[in-house]
C-alpha positions as CSV (number, residue, x, y, z in Angstrom):
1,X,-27.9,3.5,18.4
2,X,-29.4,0.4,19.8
3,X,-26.9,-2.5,21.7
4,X,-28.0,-5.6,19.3
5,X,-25.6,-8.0,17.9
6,X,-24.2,-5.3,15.3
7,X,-23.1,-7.9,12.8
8,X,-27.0,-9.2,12.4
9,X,-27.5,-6.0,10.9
10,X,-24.5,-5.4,8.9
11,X,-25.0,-6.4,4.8
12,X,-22.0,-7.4,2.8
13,X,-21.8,-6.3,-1.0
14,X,-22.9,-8.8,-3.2
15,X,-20.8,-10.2,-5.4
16,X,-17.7,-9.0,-3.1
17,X,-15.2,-11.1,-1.1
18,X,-16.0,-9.9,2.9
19,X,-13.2,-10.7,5.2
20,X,-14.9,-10.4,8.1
21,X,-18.5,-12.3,7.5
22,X,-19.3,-15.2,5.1
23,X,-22.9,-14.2,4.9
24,X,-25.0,-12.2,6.8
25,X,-24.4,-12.2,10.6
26,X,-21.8,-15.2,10.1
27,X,-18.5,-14.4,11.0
28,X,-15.3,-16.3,9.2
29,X,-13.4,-18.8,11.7
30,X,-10.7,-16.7,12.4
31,X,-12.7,-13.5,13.2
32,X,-14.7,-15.1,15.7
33,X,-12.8,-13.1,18.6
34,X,-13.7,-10.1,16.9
35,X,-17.3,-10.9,16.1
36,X,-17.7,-11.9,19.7
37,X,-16.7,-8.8,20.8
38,X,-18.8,-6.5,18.7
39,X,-21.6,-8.8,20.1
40,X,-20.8,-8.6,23.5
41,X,-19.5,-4.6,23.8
42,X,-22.7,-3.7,21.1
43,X,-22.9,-0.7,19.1
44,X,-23.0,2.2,21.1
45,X,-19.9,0.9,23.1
46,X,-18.3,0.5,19.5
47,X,-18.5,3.8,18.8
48,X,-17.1,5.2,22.4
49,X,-14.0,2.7,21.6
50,X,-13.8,4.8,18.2
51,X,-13.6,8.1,20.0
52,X,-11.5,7.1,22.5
53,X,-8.8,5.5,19.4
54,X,-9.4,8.8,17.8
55,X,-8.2,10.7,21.0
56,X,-5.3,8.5,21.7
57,X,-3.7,8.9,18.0
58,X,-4.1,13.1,18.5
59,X,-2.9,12.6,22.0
60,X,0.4,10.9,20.4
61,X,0.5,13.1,17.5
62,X,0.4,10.6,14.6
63,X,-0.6,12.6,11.8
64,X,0.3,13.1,7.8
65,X,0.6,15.8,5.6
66,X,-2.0,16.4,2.9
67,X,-0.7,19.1,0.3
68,X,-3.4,21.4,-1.5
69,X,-2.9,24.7,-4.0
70,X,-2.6,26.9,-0.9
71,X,-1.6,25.3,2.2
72,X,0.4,21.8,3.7
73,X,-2.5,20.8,6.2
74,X,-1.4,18.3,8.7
75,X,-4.1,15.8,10.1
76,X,-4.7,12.8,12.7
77,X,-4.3,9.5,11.0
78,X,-7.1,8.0,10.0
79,X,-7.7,4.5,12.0
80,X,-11.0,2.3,12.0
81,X,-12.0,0.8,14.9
82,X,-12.7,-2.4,13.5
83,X,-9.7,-4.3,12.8
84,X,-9.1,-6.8,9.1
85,X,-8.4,-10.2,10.5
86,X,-6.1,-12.5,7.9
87,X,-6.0,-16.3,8.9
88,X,-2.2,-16.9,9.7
89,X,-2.1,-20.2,7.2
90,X,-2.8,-17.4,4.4
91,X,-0.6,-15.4,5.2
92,X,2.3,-17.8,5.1
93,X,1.4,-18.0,1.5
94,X,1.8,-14.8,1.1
95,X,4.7,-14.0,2.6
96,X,6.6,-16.1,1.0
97,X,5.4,-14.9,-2.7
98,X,6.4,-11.3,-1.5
99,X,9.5,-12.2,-0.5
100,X,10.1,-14.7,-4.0
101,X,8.8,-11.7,-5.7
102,X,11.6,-9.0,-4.3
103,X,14.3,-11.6,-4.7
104,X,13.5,-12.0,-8.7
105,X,13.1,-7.5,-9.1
106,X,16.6,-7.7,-7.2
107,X,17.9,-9.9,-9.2
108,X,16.4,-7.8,-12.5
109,X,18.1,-4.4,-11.3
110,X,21.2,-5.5,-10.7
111,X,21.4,-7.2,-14.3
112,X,19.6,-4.3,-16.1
113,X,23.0,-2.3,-14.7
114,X,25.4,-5.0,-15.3
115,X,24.9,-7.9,-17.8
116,X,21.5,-7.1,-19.3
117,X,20.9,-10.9,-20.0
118,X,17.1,-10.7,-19.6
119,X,16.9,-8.1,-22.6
120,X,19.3,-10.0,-24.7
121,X,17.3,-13.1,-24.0
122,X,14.1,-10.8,-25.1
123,X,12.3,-11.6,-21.9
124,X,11.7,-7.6,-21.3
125,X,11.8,-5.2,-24.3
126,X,15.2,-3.5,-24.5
127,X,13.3,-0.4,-25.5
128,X,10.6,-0.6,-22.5
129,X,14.0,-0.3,-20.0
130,X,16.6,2.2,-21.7
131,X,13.1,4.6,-22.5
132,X,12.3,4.5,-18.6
133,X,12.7,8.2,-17.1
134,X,14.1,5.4,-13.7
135,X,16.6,3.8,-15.6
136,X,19.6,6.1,-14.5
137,X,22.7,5.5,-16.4
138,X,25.0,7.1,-14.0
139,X,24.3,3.5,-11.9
140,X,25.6,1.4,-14.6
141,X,28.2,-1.4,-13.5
142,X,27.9,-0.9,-9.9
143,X,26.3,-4.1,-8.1
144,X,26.1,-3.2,-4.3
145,X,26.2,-5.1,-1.4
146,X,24.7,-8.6,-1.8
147,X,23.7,-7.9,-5.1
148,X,20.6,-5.9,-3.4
149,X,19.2,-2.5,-5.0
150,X,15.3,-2.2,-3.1
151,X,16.3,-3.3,0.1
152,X,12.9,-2.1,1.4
153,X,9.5,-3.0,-0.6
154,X,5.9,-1.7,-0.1
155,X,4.0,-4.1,-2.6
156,X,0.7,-3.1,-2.8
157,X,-1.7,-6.3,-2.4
158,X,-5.4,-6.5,-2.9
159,X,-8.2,-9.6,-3.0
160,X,-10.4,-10.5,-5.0
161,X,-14.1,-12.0,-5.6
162,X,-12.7,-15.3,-4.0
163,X,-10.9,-13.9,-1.7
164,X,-7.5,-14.7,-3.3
165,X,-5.0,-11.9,-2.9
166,X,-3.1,-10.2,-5.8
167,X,-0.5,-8.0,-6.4
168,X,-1.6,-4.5,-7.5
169,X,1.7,-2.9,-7.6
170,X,5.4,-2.7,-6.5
171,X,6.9,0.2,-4.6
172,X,10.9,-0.4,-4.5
173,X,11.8,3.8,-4.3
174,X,11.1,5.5,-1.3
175,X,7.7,3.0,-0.1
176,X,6.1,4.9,3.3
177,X,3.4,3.9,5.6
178,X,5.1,1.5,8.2
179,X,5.2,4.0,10.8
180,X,1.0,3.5,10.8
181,X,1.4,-0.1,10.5
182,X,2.8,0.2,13.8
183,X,1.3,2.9,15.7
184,X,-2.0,1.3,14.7
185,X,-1.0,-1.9,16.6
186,X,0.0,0.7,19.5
187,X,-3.4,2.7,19.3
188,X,-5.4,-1.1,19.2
189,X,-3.8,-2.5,21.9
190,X,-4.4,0.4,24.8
191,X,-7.9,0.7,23.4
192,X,-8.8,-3.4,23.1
193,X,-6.3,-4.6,26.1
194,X,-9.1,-7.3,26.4
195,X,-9.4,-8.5,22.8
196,X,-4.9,-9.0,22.7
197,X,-5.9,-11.3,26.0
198,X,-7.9,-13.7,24.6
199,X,-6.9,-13.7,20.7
200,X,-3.8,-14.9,19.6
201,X,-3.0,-12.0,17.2
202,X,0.7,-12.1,15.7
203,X,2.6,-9.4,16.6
204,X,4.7,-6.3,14.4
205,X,6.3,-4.5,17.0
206,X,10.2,-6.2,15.4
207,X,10.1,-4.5,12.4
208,X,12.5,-1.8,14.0
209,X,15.0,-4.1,14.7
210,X,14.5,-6.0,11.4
211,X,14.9,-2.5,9.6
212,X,18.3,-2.4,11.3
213,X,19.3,-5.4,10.9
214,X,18.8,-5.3,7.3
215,X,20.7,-1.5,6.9
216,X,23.2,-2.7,9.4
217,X,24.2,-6.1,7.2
218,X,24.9,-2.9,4.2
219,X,27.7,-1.7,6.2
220,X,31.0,-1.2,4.3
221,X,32.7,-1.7,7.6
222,X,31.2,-4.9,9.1
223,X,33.4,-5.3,12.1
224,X,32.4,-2.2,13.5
225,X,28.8,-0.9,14.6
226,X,27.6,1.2,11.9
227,X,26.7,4.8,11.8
228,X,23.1,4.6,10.0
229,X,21.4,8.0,9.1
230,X,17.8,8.6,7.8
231,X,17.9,11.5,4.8
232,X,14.6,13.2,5.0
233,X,13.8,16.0,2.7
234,X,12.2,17.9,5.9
235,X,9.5,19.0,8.4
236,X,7.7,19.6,5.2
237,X,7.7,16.3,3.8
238,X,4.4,14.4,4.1
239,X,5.9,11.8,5.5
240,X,8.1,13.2,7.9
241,X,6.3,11.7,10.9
242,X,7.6,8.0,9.4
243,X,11.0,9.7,9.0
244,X,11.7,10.9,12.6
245,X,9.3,7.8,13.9
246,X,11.3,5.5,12.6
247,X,15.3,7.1,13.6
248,X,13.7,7.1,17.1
249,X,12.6,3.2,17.2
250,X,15.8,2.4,15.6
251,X,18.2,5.1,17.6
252,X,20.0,6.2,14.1
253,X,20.2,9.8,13.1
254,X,18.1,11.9,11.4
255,X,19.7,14.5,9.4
256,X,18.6,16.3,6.4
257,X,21.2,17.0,3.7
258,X,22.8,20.5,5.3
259,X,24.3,18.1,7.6
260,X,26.1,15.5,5.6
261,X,29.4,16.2,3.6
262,X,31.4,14.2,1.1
263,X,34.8,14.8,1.6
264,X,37.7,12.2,-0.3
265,X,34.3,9.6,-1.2
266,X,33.5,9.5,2.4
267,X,30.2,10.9,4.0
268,X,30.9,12.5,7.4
269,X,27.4,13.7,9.5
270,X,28.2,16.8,11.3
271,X,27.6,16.6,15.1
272,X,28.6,18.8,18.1
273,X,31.5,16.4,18.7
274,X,33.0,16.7,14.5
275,X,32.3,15.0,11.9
276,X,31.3,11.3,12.7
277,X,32.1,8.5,8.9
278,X,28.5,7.2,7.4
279,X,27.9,4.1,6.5
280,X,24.6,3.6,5.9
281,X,22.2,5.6,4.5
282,X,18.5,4.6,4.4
283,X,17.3,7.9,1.6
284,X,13.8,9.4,2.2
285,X,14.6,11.4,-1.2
286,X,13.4,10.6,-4.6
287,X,17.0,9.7,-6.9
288,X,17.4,12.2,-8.9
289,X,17.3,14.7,-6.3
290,X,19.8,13.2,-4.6
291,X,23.4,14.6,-5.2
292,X,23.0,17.5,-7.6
293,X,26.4,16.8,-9.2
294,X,25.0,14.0,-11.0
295,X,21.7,14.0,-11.4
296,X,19.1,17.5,-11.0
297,X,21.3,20.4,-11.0
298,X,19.1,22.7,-9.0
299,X,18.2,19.9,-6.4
300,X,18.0,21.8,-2.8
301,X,17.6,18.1,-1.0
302,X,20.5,16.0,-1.9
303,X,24.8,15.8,-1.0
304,X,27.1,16.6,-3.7
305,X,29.2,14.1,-4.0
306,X,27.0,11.3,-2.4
307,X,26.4,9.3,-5.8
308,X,30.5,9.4,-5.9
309,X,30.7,7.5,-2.7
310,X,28.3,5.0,-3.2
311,X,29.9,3.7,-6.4
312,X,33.0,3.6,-4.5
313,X,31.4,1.5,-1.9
314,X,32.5,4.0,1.0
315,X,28.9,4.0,1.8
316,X,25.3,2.3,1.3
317,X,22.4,4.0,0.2
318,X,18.6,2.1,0.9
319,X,17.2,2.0,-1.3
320,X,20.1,2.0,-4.3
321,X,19.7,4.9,-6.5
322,X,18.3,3.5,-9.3
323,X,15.4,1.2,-7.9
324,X,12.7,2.9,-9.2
325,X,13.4,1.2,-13.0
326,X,11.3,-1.8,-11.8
327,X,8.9,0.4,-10.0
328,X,7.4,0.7,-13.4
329,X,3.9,-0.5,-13.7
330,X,5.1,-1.5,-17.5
331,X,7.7,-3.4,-15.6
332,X,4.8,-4.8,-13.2
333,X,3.2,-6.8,-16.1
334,X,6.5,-9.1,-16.8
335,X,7.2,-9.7,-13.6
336,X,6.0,-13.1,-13.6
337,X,8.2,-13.7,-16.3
338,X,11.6,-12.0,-14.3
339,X,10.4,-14.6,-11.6
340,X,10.8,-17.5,-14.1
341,X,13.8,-16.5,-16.1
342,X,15.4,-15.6,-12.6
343,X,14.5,-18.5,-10.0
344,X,13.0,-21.3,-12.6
345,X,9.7,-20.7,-10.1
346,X,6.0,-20.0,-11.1
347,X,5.0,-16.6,-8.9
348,X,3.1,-17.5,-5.8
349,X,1.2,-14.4,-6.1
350,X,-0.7,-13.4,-9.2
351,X,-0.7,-10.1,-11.0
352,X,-3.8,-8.3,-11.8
353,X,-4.4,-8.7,-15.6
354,X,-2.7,-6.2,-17.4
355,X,-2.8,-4.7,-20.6
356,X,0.0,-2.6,-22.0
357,X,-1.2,1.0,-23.9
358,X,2.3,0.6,-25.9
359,X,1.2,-2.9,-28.1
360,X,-0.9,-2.1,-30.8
361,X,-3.5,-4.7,-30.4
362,X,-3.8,-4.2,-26.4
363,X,-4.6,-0.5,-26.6
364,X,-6.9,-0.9,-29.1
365,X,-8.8,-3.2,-26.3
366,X,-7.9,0.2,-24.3
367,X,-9.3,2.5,-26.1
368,X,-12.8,0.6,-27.1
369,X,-13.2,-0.4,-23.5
370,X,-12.5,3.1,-21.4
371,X,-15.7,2.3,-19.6
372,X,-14.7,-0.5,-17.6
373,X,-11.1,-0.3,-17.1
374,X,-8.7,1.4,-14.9
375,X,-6.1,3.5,-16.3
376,X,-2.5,4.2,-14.7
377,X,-0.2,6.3,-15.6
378,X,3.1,4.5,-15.5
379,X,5.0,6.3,-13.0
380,X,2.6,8.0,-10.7
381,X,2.1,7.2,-7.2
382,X,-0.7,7.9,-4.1
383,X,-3.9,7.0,-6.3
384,X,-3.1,10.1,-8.8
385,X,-3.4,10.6,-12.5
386,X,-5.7,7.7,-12.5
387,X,-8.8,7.0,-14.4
388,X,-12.0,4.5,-12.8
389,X,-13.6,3.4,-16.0
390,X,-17.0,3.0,-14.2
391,X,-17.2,6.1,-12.6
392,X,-15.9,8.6,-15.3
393,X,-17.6,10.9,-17.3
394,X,-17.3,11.1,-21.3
395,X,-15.3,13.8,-20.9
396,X,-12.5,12.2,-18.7
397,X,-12.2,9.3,-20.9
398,X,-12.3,11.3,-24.2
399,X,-9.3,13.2,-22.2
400,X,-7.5,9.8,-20.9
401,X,-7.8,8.5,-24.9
402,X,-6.4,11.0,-26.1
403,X,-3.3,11.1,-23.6
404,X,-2.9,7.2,-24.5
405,X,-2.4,8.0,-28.4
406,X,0.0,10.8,-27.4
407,X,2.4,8.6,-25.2
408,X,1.2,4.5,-25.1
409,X,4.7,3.7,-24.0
410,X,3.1,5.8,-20.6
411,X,-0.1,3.8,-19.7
412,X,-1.6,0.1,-18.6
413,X,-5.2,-0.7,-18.0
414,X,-6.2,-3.4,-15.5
415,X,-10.0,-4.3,-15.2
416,X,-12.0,-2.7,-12.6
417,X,-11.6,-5.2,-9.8
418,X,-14.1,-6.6,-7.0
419,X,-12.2,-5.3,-4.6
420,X,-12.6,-7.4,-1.0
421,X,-14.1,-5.3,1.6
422,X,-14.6,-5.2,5.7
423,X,-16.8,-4.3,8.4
424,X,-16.1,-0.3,9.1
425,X,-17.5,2.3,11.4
426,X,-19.3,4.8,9.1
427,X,-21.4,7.4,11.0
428,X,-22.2,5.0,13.8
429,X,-23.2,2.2,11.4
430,X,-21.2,-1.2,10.5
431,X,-21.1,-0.6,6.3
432,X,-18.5,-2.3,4.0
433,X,-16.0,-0.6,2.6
434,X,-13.2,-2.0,0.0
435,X,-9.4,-1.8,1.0
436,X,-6.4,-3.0,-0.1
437,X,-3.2,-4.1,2.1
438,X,0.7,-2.6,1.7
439,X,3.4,-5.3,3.5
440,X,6.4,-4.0,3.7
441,X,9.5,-6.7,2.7
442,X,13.0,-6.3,3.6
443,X,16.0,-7.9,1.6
444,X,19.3,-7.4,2.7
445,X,21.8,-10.5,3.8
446,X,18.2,-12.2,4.4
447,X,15.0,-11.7,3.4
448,X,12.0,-10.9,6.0
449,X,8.3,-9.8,5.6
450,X,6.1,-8.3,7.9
451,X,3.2,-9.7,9.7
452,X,0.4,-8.3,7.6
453,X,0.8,-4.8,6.8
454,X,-0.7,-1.5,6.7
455,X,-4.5,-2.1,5.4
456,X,-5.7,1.1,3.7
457,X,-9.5,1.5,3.4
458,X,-11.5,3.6,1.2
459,X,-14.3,5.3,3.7
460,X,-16.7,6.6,1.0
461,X,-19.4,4.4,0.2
462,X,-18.5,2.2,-3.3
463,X,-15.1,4.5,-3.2
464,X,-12.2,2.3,-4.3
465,X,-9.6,4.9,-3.8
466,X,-8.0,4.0,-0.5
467,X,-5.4,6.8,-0.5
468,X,-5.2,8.7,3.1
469,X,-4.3,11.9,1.0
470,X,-8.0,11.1,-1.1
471,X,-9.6,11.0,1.8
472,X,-9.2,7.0,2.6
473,X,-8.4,5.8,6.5
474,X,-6.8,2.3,7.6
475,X,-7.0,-0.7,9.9
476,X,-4.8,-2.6,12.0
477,X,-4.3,-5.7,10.4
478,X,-4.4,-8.7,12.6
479,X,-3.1,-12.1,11.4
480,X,-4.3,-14.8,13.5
481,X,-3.7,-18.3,14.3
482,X,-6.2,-20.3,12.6
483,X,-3.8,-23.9,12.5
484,X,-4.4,-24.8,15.9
């Protein structure tokens, strides 16, 4: 590979939103550190800074679990060289429609479990909620502490053909990824010491301290320091490494559920010195496997007694049992209405368009356009059970039709979107490739949003599946000062 100016030679898609490049060999304002770089280093020198990243992440072990038929095969985490660059005046934007956005879903939860005024006002169907397999009944009346249910959100954002950013999804259950979030910055930083010199690139090393924080203000005994504990299902558990990263950055326990016990509504953690009170726990376990008592009988993960103690507010469980009933991406289409009804605000952040299998006329649109939709199912996460209109057979959408007659209540379609892309190292070439960007937003006594995010990209050519365990990567998302 020759050392010319690499971005002379790299081609946007037409038609698509590039964050990097404006047109050809142009680089946006606030990538011009970046773009200077490539320039200076050229291509060959890009590709030794790859290797070198990719040594560093084996060398510190980040890795994720990908599940198959016959094996759990763990691998290094996928991690472009070239970084996304957001300008700093958009992001502010954003930030603060994520954070109006988890405000209004808290403030949904806690009266779907308690008053229920947004159903009796007919803003969401009554029959869309109580049919939801996440509405759990057993969390009916309680309101925990500051009214707060998903205390930790991954909301899924991508951008358009302008450039403007949209929300894809909300994750309010068990949301992973921050750990790579921040053990990108770590990886970028020894491997581009130069580029954090000259570029002022806002950092996302607090988000540790913000976790606690946030856990910490859940305390039922807020005069004393609180004993937080991670639940993780296991080694086992693809995300395992965010599990254990995380009690280390914070210096909480880990502890799987063998060594928690409920005695009198109180959690104790077992430790060499006796059993030490809980207060806080932040649940790596889906809810309904989490105290057998109540929920799945033949759960192997969770702490009988656990839901008992919650609703007697002997201790705090992040995120609430119970979450997961706006996780719903039937839910997802009336969130700009939750907003309104709950803050009187317009959303700063626009859906996708979204049309709901369950209304007669909408899946009729559904059904007559298969080609050139996306289907989701309406509880499935990590990019499965999903059908790409464009790039389906007749087969698959005679197959997708015919599970959207069998259970509409169970499906939207959104149209296929120009997804943005960015300059990424693809066999020793500069190529676009679309992605899509996961914040992570914290709501306890305040609300807080990361800097950026974890930015998932899709490395097969025209893929738009961005999903590490489908074969996608990321890139460390730098947000950077463009107001002067």
């Amino acid at each position: 590979m020759s050392d010319v100016l690499a971005l002379e030679q790299y081609e946007p898609y037409a038609g698509f939103f590039d964050e990097l490049v404006e047109t050809r060999g142009t680089p946006r304002p606030h990538a011009l550190p970046i773009a200077r770089f490539i320039a200076e280093q050229g291509g060959s020198a890009l590709v030794e800074r790859q290797q070198l990243l990719d040594d560093t992440i084996r060398a510190m072990g980040v890795s994720f679990t990908v599940y198959s038929d016959s094996q759990n095969i763990d691998r290094s985490w996928p991690l472009d060289v070239v970084p996304r660059t957001i300008p700093s005046g958009l992001w502010k934007r954003t930030s603060d429609g994520l954070k109006q956005r988890l405000e209004a879903l808290n403030l949904f939860i806690n009266d779907l479990y308690n008053d229920q005024r947004i159903l009796k006002a007919g803003v969401v169907p009554a029959s869309l909620v109580h049919e939801s397999r996440n509405f759990l009944a057993p969390c009916q009346g309680i309101t925990p502490p500051h009214g707060v249910w998903a205390h930790i959100c991954g909301t899924d954002l991508v951008r358009d053909e302008t450039g403007q950013f949209l929300v894809l999804e909300d994750n309010l259950r068990v949301p992973s990824g921050v750990s790579f979030m921040l053990e990108n910055r770590t990886v970028m930083k020894r491997v581009f010491p130069e580029l954090f010199a000259r570029s002022t690139i806002s950092p996302v090393d607090d988000y540790p301290r913000q976790l606690w924080s946030m856990l910490a203000s859940l305390s039922p005994r807020p005069d004393d320091t609180p004993v937080i504990v991670i639940l993780t299902p296991g080694i086992y558990n693809s995300a395992y490494f965010e599990h254990s990263y995380l009690a280390q950055q914070m210096g909480c326990y880990l502890a799987e559920n063998t060594d928690l016990l409920v005695e009198n509504d109180t959690v104790y953690l077992k430790t060499l010195r006796g059993n030490r009170r809980v207060d806080v726990i932040y649940r790596r376990v889906d809810d309904v496997f989490i105290d057998p008592d109540v929920f799945r009988p033949d759960s192997v993960l969770g702490v009988r007694g656990l839901m008992g103690a919650w609703r007697a507010g002997r201790v705090a469980i992040a995120n609430a049992p119970g979450s997961g009933v706006a996780d719903d991406k039937v839910i997802y289409a009336f969130v700009p209405e939750i907003i309104k009804y709950y803050l009187g605000e317009a959303p700063l952040i626009d859906n996708v368009p979204t049309f709901l299998c369950m209304d007669d006329k909408e899946r009729e649109h559904v059904l007559a356009n298969l080609d050139s939709l996306v289907v989701k199912p309406a509880n499935e996460s990590g990019g499965y059970g999903i059908l790409i209109g464009p790039r389906s057979t007749e087969q698959e959408r005679a197959e997708f039709a015919e599970a959207i007659k069998a259970a509409p209540r169970n499906f939207i379609a959104q149209p296929t979107l120009n997804l943005s892309t960015s300059p990424t190292l693809c066999d020793g070439q500069l190529e676009p490739r679309h992605l899509d960007l996961r914040p992570f937003v914290l709501q306890g006594a305040e609300l807080y949003c990361t800097t950026g995010g974890l930015s998932r990209v899709a490395l097969r050519r025209g893929s738009l599946v961005v999903n590490s365990s489908q074969g996608g990567g990321s890139k460390d998302t730098w947000i950077i000062n463009d107001e002067g």
